[in-house]
C-alpha positions as YAML, in Angstrom:
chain: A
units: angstrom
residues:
- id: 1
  name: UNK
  ca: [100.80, -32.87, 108.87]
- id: 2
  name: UNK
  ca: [100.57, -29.79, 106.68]
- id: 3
  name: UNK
  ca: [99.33, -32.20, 103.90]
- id: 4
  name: UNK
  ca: [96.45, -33.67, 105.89]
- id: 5
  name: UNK
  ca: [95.48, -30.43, 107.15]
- id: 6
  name: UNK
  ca: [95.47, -28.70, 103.54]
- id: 7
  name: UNK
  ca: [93.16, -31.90, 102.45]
- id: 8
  name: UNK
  ca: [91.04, -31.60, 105.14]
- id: 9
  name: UNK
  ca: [91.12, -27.51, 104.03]
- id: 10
  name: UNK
  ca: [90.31, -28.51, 100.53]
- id: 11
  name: UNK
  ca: [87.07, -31.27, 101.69]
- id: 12
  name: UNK
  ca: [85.57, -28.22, 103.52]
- id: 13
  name: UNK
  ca: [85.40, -25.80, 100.92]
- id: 14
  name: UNK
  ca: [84.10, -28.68, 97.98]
- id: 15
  name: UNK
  ca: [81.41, -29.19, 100.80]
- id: 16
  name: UNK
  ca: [80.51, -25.26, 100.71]
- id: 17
  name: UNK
  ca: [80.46, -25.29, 97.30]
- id: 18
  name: UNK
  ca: [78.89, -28.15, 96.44]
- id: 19
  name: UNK
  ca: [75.39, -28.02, 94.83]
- id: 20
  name: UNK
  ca: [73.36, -31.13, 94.84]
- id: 21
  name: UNK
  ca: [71.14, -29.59, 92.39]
- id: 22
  name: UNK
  ca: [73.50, -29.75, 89.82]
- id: 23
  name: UNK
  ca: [75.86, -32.70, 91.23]
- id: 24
  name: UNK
  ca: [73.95, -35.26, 93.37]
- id: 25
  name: UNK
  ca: [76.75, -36.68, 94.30]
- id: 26
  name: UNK
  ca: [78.28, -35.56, 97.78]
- id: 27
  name: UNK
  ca: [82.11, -34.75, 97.91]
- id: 28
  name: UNK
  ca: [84.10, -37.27, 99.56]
- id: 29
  name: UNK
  ca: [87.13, -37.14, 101.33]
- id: 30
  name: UNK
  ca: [90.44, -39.86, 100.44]
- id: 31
  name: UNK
  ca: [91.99, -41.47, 102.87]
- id: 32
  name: UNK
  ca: [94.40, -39.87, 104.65]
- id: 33
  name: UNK
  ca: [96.79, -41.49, 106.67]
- id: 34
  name: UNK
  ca: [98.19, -40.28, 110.09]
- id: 35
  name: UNK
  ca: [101.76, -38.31, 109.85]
- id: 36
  name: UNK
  ca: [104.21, -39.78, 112.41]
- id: 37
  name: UNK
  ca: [105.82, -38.44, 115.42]
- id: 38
  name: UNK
  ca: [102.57, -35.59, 116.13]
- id: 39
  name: UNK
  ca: [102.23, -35.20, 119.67]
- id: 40
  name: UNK
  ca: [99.10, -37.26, 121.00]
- id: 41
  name: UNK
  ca: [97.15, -34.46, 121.13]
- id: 42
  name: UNK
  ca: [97.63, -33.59, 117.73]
- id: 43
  name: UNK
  ca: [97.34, -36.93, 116.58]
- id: 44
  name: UNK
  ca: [94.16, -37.44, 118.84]
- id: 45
  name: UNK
  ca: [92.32, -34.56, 116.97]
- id: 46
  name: UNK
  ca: [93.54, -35.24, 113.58]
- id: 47
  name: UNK
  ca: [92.55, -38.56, 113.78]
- id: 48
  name: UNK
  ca: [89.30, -37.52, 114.48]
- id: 49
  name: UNK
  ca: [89.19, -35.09, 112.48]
- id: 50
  name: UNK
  ca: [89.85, -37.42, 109.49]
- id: 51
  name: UNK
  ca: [86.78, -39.70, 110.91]
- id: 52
  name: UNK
  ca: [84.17, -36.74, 111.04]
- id: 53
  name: UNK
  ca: [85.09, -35.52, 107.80]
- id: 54
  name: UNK
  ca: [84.50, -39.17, 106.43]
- id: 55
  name: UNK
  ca: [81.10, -39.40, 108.17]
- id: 56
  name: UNK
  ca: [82.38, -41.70, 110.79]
- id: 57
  name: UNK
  ca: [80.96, -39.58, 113.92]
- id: 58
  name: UNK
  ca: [81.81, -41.90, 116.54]
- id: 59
  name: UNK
  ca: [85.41, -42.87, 115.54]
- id: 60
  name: UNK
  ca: [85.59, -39.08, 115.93]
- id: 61
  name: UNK
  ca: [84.19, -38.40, 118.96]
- id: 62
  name: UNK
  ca: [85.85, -41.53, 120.33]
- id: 63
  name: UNK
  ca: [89.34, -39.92, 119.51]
- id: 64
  name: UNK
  ca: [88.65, -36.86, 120.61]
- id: 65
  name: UNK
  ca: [87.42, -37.79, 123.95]
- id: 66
  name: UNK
  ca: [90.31, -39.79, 123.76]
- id: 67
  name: UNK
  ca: [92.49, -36.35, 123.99]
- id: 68
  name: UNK
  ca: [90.39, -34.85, 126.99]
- id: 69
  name: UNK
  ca: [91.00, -37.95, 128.77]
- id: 70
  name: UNK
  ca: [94.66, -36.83, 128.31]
- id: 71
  name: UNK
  ca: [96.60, -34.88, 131.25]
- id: 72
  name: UNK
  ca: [96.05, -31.39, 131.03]
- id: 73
  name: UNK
  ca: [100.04, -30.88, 130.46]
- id: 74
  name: UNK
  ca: [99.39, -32.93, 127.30]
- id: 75
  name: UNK
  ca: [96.62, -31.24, 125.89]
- id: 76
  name: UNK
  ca: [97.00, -27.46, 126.30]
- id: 77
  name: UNK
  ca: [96.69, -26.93, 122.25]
- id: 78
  name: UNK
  ca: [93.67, -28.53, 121.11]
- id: 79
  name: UNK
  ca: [91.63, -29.39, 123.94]
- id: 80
  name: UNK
  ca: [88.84, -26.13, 122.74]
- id: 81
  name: UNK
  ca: [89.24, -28.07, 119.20]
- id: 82
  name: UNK
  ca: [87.87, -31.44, 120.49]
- id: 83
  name: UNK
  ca: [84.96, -30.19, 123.01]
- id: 84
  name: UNK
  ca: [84.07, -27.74, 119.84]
- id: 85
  name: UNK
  ca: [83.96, -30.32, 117.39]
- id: 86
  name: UNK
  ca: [82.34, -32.83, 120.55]
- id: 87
  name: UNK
  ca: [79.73, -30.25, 120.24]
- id: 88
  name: UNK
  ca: [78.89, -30.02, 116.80]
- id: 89
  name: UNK
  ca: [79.24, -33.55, 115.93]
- id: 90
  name: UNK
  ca: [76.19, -34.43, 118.79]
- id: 91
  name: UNK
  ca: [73.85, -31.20, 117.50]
- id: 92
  name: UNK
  ca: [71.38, -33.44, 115.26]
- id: 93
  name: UNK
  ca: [71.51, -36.33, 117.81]
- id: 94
  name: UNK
  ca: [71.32, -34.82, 120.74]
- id: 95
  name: UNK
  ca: [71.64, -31.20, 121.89]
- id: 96
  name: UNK
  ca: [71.86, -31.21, 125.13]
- id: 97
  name: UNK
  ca: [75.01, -33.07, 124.80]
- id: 98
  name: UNK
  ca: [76.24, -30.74, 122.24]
- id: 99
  name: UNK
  ca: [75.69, -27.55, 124.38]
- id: 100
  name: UNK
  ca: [77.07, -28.98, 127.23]
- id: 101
  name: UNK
  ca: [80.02, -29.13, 125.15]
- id: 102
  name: UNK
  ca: [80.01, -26.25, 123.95]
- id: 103
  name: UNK
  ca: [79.72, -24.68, 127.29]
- id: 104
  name: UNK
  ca: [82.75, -26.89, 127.74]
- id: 105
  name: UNK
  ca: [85.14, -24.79, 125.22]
- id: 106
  name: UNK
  ca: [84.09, -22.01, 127.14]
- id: 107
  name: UNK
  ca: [84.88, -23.41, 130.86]
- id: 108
  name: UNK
  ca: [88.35, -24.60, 128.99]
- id: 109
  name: UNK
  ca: [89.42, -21.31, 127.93]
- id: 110
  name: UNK
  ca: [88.86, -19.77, 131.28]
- id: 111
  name: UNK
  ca: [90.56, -22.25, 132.98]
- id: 112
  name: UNK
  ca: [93.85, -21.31, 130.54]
- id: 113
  name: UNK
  ca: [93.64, -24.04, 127.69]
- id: 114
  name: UNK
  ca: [94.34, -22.16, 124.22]
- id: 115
  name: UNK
  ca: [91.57, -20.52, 121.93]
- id: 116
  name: UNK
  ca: [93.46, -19.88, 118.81]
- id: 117
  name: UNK
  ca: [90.14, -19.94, 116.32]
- id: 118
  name: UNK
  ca: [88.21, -18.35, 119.14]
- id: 119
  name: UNK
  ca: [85.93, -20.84, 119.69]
- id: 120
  name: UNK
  ca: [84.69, -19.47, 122.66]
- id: 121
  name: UNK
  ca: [82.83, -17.13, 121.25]
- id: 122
  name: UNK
  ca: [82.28, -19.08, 118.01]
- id: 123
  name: UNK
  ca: [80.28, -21.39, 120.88]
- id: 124
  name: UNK
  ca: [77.82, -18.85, 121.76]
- id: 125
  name: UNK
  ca: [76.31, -18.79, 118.41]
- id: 126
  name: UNK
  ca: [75.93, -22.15, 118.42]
- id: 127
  name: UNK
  ca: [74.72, -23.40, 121.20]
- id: 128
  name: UNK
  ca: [72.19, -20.31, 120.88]
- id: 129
  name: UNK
  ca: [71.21, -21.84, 117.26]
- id: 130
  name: UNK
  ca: [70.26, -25.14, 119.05]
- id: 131
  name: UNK
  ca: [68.23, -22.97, 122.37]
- id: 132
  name: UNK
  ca: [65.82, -20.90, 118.87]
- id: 133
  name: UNK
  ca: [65.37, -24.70, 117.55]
- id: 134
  name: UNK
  ca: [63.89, -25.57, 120.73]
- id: 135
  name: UNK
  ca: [62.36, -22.10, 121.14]
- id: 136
  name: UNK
  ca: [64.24, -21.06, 124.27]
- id: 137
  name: UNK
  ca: [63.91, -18.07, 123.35]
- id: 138
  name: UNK
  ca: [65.26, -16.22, 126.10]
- id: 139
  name: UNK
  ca: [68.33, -18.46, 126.03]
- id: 140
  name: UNK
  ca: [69.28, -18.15, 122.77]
- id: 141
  name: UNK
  ca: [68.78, -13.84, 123.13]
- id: 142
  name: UNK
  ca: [70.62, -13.98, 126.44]
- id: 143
  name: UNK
  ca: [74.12, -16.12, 124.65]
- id: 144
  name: UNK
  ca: [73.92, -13.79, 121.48]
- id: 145
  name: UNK
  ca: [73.90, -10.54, 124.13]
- id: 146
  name: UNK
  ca: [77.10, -12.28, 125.43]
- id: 147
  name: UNK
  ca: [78.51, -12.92, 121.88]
- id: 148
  name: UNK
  ca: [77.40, -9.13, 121.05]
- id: 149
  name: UNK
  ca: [79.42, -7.64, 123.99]
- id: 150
  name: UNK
  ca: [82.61, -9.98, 122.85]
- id: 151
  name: UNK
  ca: [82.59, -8.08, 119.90]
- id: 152
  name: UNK
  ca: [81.56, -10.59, 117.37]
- id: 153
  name: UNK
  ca: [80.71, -8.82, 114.41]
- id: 154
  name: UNK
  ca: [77.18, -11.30, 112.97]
- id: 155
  name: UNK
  ca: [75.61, -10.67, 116.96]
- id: 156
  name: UNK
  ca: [73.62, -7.70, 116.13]
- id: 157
  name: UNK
  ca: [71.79, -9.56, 112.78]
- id: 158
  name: UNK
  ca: [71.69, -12.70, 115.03]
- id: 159
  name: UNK
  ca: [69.72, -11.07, 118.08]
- id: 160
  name: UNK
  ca: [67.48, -9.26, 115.31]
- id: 161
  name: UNK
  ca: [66.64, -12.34, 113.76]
- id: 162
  name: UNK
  ca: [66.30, -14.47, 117.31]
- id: 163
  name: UNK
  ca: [63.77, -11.41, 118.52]
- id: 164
  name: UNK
  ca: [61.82, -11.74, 115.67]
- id: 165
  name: UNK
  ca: [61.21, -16.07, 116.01]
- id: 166
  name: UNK
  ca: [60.66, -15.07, 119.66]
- id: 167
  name: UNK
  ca: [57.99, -12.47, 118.85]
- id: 168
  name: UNK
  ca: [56.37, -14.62, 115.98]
- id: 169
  name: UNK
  ca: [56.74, -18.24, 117.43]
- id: 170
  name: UNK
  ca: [56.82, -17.98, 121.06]
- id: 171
  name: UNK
  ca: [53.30, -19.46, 122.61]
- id: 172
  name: UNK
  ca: [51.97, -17.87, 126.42]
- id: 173
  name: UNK
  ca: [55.01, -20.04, 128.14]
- id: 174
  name: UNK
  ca: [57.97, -18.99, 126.13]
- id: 175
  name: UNK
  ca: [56.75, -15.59, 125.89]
- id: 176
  name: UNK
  ca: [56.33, -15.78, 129.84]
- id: 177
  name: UNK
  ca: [59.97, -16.94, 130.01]
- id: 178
  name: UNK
  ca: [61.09, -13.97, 127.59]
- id: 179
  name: UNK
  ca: [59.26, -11.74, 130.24]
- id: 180
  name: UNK
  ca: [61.14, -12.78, 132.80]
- id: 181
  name: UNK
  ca: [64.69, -12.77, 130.98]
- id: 182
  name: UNK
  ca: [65.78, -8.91, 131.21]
- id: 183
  name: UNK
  ca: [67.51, -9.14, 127.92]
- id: 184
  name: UNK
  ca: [64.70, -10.99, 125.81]
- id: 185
  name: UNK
  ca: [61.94, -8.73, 127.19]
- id: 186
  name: UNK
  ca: [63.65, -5.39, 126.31]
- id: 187
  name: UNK
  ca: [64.67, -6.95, 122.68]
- id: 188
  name: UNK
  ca: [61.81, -8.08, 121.30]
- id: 189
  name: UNK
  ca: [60.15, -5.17, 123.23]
- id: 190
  name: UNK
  ca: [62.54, -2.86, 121.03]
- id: 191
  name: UNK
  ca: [61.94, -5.26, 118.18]
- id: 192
  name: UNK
  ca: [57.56, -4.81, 118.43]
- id: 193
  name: UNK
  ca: [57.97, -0.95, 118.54]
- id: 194
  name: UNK
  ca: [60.26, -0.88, 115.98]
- id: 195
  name: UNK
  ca: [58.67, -2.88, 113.60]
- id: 196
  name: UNK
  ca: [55.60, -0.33, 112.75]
- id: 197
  name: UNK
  ca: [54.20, -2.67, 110.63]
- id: 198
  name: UNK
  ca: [53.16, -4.67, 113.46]
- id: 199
  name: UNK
  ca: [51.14, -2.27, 115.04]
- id: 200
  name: UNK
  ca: [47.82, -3.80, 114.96]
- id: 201
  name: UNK
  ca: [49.56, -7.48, 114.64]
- id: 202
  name: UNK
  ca: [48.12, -9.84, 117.26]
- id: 203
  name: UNK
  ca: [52.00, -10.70, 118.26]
- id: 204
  name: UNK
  ca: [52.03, -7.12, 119.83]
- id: 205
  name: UNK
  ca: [49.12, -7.78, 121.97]
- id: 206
  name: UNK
  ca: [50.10, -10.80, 122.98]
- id: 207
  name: UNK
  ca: [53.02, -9.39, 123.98]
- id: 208
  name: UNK
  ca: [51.96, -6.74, 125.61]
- id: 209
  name: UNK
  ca: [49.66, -8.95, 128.00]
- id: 210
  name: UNK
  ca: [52.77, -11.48, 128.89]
- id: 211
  name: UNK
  ca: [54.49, -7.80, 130.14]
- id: 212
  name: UNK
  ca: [51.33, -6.89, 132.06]
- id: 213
  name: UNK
  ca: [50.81, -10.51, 133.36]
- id: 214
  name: UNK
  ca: [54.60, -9.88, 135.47]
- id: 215
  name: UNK
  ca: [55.53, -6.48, 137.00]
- id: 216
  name: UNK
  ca: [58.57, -5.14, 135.35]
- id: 217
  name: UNK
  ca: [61.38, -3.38, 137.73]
- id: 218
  name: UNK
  ca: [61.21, 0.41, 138.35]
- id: 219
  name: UNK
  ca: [64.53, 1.12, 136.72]
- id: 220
  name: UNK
  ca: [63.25, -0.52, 133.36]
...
C-alpha cells in the first residue's frame, strides 16, 4: 500500500513539474497493481485512484461511487476522499455535478465521516472556482467568505481576486445578483473605493447604479 501511494506521490509532483514547453511529452503513470487484504474502502479509492491518475475518469468514478455505495460502518475513512475526487474528476464535464459533490464532502464531514486533508474547506475553493467560471459572482464571494472565516490562509487573495472579475466582468444581471448578496455588495464595494485608480472607470458607475437600482438595509 505504502508503495502505491508513494507512486501515486511521485506521478503528482512529475505532473507539477512538468513543462510541455520543453518536454511535450506528458508524464505517465506504470501500472500499479492493487496490494491485498486493504479494507474495501481502501481498496475502493485506491483503485480509483490508480484509474484517474491514468486518465481513465470513469473507471475512477465508477470505484469510487462504488465505496459510497458502501455501509457507512465500512466507509468512515475515505468517504470525503471519493466525493472530493467525484468532484474534481466531473469539473470540465460538468459542474454542476462536481459542486454537488463537493457540497457532498462538506455534508459528510458534518454528519461525522473523517476529514483528515481537510477537504472541507479545500471544497470551498473549488466549487467557488467553478461559480467565477460561470460568473456567479456572488456565489463564488459568498463560499470564499466561508473559507476566509475557516481560517484558510489563500481566502483573503482569493476574495480580492473574485471582487475584482465581479467588478470587471459582471453585466446589469450579475451585478444585480452581487447587489443583493450582502457579502458581494460590500466586497467589491470595498474593492471600487479602494482601488483609486478606478475612480472615473465606467465599472464604478455601473456599480454604483446596480446599488441605487435596490435599497440597501439601514444597518449597512
Amino acid at each position: 500500500y505504502t508503495a502505491v501511494r508513494q507512486a501515486l506521490t511521485a506521478y503528482a509532483k512529475s505532473l507539477d513539474s512538468w513543462d510541455v514547453t520543453t518536454n511535450p511529452q506528458r508524464p505517465t503513470l506504470a501500472p500499479q497493481p492493487l496490494p491485498e487484504g486493504l479494507p474495501g474502502e481502501f481498496q475502493d479509492y485506491l483503485r480509483g485512484a490508480i484509474a484517474y491518475d491514468q486518465d481513465q475518469v470513469g473507471a475512477a468514478q465508477t470505484a469510487w461511487r462504488e465505496l459510497l455505495a458502501r455501509p457507512p460502518e465500512q466507509r468512515r475513512l475515505r468517504s470525503t476522499w471519493a466525493a472530493f475526487m467525484l468532484g474534481r474528476g466531473y469539473a470540465a464535464s460538468d459542474p454542476e455535478q462536481a459542486r454537488s459533490w463537493y457540497k457532498r464532502v462538506r455534508e459528510l464531514v458534518a454528519e461525522g465521516y473523517t476529514d483528515s486533508l481537510g477537504l472541507a474547506m479545500a471544497s470551498l475553493g473549488w466549487e467557488a472556482q467553478l461559480a467565477l467560471k460561470q460568473r456567479r459572482y456572488a456565489e463564488a464571494l459568498e463560499l470564499y467568505r466561508v473559507q476566509l472565516e475557516g481560517g484558510e490562509p489563500s481566502a483573503p487573495i482569493s476574495l480580492l481576486i473574485a471582487a475584482r472579475h465581479a467588478a470587471a466582468e459582471a453585466d446589469a444581471e450579475e451585478r444585480a445578483a452581487c447587489v443583493r448578496n450582502p457579502t458581494a455588495r460590500r466586497l467589491i464595494t470595498g474593492y471600487l473605493l479602494s482601488a483609486s485608480l478606478l475612480n472615473q472607470d465606467p465599472r464604478v458607475l455601473g456599480w454604483l447604479e446596480s446599488i441605487k437600482a435596490r435599497p440597501i438595509p439601514e444597518e449597512e
